[in-house]
Short mmCIF file of the C-alpha atoms (twelve columns), coordinates in Angstrom:
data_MODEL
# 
_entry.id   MODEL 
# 
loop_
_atom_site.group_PDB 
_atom_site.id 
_atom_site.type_symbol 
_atom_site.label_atom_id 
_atom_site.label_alt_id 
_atom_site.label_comp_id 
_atom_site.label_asym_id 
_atom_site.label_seq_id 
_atom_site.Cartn_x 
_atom_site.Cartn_y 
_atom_site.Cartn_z 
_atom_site.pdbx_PDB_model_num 
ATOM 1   C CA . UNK A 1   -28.930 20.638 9.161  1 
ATOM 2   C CA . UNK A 2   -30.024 18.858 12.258 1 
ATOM 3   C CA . UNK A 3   -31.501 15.407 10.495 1 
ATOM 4   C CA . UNK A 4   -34.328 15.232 13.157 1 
ATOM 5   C CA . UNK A 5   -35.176 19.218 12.942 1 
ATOM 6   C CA . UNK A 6   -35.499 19.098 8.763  1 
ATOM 7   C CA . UNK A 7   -37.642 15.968 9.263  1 
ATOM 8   C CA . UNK A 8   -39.601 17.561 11.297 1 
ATOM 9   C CA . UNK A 9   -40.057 20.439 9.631  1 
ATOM 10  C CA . UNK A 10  -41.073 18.775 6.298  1 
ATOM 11  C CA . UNK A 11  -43.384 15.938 7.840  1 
ATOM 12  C CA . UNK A 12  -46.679 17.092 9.466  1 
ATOM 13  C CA . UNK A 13  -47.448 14.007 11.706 1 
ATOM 14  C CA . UNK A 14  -43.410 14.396 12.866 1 
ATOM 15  C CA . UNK A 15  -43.471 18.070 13.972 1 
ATOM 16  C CA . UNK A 16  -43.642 17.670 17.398 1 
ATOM 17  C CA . UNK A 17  -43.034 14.135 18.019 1 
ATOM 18  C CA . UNK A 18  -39.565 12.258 18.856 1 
ATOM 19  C CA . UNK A 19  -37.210 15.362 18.853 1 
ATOM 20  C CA . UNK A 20  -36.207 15.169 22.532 1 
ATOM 21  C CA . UNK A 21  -32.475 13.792 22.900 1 
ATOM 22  C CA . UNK A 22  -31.741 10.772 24.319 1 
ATOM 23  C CA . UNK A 23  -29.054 9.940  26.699 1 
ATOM 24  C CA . UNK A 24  -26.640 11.158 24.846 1 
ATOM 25  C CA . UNK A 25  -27.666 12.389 21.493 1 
ATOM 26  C CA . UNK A 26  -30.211 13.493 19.326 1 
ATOM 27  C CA . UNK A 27  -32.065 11.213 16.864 1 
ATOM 28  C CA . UNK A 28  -31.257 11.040 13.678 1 
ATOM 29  C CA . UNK A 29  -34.126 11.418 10.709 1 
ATOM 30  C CA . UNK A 30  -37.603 10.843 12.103 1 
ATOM 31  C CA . UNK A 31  -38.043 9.992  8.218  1 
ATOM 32  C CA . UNK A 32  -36.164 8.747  5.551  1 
ATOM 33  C CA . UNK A 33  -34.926 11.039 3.053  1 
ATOM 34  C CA . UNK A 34  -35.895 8.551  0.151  1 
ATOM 35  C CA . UNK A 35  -39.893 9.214  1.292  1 
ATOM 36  C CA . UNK A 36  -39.486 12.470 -1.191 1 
ATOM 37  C CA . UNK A 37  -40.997 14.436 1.737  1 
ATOM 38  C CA . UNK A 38  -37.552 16.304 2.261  1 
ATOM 39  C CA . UNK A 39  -35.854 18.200 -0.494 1 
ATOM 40  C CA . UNK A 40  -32.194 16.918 -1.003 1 
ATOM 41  C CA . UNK A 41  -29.747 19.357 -0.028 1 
ATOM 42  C CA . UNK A 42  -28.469 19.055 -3.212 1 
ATOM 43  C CA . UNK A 43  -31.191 21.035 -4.520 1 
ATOM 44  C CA . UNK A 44  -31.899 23.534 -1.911 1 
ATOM 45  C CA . UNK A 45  -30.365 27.021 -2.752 1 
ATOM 46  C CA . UNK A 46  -27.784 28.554 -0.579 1 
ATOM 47  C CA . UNK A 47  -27.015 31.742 0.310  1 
ATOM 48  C CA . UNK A 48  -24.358 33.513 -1.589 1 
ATOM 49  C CA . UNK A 49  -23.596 30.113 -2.708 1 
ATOM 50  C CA . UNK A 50  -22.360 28.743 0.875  1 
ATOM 51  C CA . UNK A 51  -22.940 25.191 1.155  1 
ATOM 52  C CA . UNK A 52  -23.145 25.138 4.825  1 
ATOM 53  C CA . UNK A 53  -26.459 26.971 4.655  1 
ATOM 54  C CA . UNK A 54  -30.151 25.982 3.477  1 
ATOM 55  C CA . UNK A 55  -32.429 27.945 2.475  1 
ATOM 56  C CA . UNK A 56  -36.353 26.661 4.279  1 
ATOM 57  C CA . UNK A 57  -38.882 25.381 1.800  1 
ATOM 58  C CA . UNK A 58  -41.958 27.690 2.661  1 
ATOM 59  C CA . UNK A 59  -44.064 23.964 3.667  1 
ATOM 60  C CA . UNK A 60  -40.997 24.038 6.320  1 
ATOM 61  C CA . UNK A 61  -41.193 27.265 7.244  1 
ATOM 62  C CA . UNK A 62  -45.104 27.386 8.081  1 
ATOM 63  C CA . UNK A 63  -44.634 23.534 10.417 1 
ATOM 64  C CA . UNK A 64  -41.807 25.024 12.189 1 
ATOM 65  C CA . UNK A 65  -43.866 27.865 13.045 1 
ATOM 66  C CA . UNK A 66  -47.021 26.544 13.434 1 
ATOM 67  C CA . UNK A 67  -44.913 23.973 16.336 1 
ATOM 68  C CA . UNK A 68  -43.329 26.596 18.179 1 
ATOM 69  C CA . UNK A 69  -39.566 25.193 16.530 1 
ATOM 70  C CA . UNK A 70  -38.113 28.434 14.784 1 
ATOM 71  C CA . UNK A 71  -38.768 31.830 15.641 1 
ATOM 72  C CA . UNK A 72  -40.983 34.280 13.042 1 
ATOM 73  C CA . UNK A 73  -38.736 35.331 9.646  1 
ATOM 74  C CA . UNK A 74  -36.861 32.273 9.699  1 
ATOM 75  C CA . UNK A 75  -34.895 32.200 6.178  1 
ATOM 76  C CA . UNK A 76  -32.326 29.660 6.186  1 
ATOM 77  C CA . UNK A 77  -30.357 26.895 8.745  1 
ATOM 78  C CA . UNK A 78  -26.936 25.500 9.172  1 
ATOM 79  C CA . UNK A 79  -26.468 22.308 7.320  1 
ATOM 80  C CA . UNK A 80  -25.342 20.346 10.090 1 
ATOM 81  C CA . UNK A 81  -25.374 16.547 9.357  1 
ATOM 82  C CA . UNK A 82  -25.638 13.743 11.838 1 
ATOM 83  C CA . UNK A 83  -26.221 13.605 15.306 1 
ATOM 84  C CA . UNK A 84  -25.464 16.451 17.490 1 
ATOM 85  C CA . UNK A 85  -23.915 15.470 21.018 1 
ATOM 86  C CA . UNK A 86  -23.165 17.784 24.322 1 
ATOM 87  C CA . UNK A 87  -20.596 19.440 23.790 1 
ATOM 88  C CA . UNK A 88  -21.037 19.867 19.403 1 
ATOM 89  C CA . UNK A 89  -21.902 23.239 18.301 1 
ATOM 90  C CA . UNK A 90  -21.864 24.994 14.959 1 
ATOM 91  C CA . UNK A 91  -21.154 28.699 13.850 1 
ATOM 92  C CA . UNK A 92  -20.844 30.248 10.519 1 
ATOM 93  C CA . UNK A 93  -21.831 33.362 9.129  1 
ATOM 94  C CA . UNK A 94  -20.282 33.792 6.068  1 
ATOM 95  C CA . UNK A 95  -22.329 35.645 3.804  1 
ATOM 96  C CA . UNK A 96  -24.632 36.661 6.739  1 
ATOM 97  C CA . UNK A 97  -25.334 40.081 6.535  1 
ATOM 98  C CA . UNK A 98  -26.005 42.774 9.612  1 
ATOM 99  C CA . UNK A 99  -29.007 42.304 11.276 1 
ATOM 100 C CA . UNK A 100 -31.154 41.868 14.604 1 
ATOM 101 C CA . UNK A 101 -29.757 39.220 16.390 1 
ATOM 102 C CA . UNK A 102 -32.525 36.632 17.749 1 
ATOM 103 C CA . UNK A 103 -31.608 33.596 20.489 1 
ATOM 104 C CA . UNK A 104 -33.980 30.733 20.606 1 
ATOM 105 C CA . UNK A 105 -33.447 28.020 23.068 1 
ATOM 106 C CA . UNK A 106 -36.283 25.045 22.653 1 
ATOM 107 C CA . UNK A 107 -36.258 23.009 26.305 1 
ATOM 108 C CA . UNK A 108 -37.171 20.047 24.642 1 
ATOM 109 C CA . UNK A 109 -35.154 19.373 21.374 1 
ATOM 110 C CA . UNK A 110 -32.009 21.131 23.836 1 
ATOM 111 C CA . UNK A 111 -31.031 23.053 20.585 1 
ATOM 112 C CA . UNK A 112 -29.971 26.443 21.251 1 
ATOM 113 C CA . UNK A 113 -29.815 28.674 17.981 1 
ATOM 114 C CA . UNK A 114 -28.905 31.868 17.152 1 
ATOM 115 C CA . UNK A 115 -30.485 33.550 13.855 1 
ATOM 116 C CA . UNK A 116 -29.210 37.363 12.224 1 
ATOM 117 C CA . UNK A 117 -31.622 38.569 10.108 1 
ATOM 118 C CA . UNK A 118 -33.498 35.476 9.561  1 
ATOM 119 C CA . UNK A 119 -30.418 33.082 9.218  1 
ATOM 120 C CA . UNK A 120 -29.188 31.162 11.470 1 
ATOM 121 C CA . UNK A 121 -25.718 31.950 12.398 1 
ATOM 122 C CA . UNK A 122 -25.110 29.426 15.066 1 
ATOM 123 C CA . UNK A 123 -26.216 25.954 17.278 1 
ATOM 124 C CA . UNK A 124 -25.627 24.051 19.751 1 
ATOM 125 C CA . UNK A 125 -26.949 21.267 22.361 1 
ATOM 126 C CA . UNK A 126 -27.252 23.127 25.742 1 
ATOM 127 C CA . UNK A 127 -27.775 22.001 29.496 1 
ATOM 128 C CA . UNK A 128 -30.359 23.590 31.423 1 
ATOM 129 C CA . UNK A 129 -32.739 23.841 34.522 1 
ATOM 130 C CA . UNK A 130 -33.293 20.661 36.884 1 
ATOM 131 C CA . UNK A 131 -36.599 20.313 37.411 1 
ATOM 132 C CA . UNK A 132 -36.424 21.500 41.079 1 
ATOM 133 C CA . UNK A 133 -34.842 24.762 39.509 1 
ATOM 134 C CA . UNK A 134 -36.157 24.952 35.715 1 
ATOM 135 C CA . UNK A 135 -35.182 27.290 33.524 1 
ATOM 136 C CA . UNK A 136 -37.520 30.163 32.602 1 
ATOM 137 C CA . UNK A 137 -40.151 30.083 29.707 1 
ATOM 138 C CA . UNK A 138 -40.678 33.832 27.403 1 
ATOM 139 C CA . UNK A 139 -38.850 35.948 25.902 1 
ATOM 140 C CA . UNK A 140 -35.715 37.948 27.835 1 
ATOM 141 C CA . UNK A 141 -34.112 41.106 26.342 1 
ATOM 142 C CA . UNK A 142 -30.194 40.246 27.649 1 
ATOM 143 C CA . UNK A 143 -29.587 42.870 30.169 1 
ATOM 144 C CA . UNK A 144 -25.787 42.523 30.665 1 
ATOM 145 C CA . UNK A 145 -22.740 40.670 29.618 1 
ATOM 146 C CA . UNK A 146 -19.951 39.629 32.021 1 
ATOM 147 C CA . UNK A 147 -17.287 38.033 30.756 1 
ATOM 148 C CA . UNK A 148 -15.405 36.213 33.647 1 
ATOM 149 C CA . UNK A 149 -18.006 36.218 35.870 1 
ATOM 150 C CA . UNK A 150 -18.287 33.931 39.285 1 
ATOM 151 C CA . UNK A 151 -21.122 32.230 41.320 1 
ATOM 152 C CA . UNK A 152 -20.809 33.158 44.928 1 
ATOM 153 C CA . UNK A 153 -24.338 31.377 45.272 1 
ATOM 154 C CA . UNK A 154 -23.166 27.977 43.532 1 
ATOM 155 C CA . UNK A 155 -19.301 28.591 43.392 1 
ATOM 156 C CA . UNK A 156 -19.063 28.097 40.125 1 
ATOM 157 C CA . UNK A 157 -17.728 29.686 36.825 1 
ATOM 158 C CA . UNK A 158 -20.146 31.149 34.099 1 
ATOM 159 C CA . UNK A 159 -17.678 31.835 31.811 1 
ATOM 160 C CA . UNK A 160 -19.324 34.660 29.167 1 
ATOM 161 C CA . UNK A 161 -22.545 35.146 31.179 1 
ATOM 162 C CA . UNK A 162 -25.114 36.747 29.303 1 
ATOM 163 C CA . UNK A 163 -28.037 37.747 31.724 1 
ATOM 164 C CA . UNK A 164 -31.879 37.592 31.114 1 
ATOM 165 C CA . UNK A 165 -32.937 37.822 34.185 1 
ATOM 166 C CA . UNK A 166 -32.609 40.651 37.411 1 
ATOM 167 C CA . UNK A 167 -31.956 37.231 39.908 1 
ATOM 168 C CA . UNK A 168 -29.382 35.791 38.271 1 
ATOM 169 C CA . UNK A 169 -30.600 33.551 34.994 1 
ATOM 170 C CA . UNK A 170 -28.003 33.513 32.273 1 
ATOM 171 C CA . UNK A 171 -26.782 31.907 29.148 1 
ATOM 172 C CA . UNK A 172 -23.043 30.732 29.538 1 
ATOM 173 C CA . UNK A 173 -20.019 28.521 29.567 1 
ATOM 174 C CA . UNK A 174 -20.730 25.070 30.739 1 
ATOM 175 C CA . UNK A 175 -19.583 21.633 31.221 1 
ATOM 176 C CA . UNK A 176 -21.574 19.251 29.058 1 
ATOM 177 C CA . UNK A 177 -23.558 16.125 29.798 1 
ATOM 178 C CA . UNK A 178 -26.126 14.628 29.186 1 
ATOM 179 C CA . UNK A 179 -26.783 13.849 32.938 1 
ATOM 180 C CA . UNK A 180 -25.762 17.422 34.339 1 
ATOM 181 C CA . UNK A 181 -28.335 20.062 35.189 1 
ATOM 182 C CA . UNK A 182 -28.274 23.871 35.789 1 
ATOM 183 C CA . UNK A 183 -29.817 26.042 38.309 1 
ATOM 184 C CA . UNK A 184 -31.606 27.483 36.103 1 
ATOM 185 C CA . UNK A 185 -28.841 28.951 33.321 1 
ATOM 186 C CA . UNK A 186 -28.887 27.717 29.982 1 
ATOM 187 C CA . UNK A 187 -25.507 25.766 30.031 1 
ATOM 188 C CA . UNK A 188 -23.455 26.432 26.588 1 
ATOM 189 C CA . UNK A 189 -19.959 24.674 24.883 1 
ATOM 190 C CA . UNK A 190 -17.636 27.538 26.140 1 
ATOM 191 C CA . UNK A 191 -16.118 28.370 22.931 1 
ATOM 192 C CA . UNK A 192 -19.457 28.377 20.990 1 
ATOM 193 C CA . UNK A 193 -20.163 31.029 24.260 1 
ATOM 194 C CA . UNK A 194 -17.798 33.042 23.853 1 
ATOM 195 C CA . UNK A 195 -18.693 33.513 19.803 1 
ATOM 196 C CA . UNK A 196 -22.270 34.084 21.564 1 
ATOM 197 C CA . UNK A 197 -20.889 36.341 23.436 1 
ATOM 198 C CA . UNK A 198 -18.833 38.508 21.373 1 
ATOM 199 C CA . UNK A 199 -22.110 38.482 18.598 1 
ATOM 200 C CA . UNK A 200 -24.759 39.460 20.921 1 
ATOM 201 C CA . UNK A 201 -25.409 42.910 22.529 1 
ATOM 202 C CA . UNK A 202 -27.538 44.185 25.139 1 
ATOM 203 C CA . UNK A 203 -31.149 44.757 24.257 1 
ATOM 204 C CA . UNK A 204 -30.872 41.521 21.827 1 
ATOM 205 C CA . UNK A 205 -33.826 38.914 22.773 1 
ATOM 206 C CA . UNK A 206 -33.397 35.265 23.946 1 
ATOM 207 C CA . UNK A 207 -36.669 33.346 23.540 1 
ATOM 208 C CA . UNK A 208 -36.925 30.430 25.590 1 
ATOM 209 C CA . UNK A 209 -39.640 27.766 24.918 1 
ATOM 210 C CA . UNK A 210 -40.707 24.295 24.705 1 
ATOM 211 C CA . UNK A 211 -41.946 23.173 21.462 1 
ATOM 212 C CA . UNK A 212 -45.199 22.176 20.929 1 
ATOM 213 C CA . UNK A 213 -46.450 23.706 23.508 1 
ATOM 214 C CA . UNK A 214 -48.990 27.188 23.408 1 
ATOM 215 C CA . UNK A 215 -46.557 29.537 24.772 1 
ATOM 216 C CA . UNK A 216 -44.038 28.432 21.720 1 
ATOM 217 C CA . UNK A 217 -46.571 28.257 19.104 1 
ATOM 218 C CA . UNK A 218 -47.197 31.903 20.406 1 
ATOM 219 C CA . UNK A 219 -43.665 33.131 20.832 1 
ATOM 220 C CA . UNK A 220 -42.981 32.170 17.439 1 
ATOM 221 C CA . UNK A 221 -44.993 34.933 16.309 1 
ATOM 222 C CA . UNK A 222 -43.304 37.561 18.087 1 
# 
């Protein structure tokens, strides 16, 4: 699991504070596991006995909700140790079963994560708006999927475009940095977007939101 998410999650006075990544990475633990605030993952149960997967403590559950950092009916997370970097992703979902498919992007961690019925089936650090062309805030249904699809505009590739938006916005294949910017488009590891890709379908949601902030704390709900 994402050290600085889980510490987060579990420690009230961390929930919103120090998650943003730095110039190239994201922090590790806001706490210390040793604290006893965080259950070891040792002893969190996993679903259908998949070590890759942790089940959320309910205190965890209620702080990443009440902080706008998972989505309602959040069940379990990847187990994804360390820092994540541009570039990492990770997607599993063994043991997953069929469900509504649910894309949260938070602006500010730069965590992108997909969740099937409550579980989260993939992450990854994404790229997105400059500030003279930000990305959108709410919640998108994805109105079409184009696989190989071009920029005229920009001249640029978007491999695996999934579009939320009628003038142009989508979710796609992107070189990753740390220092690059999108006009607008949530930037994605190509192969983790083409696994996005081939998951989602049209109609499926894509909540984009900035944590800590109302319009999270209120999308969460949703």
């Amino acid at each position: 699991m994402r050290s600085g998410l889980i510490a987060s999650l579990s420690i009230a006075v961390a929930a919103v504070a120090g998650l943003v990544i730095g110039d190239d990475a994201l922090p590790v633990a806001l706490a210390d596991k040793a604290n006893g605030a965080i259950t070891s993952d040792a002893t969190r149960p996993t679903l259908a006995g998949n070590p890759v997967r942790d089940y959320l403590s309910s205190a965890e559950r209620s702080r990443g909700l009440r902080n706008g950092l998972l989505p309602a009916g959040t069940r379990s997370l990847l187990n994804t140790p360390g820092r994540m970097r541009h570039g990492d992703y990770k997607w599993n979902e063994d043991g997953v079963p069929p469900g509504q498919l649910t894309v949260w992007v938070d602006l500010r961690t730069q965590l992108l994560s997909v969740f099937r019925g409550g579980h989260e089936i993939g992450t990854a650090v994404v790229v997105y708006g400059a500030e003279t062309m930000e990305s959108p805030l709410g919640r998108f249904p994805i109105l079409s999927k184009q696989r190989d699809y071009h920029s005229r505009t920009y001249a640029a590739p978007m491999p695996y475009s999934l579009f939320i938006t009628d003038t142009g916005v989508a979710l796609h294949g992107s070189p990753m940095s740390s220092r690059r910017a999108t006009h607008g488009c949530i930037g994605l590891p190509t192969e983790f977007a083409r696994l996005l890709f081939a998951a989602a379908k049209t109609g499926d949601e894509v909540h984009i939101v900035r944590s800590g902030t109302k319009m999270a704390m209120a999308a969460r709900r949703q």
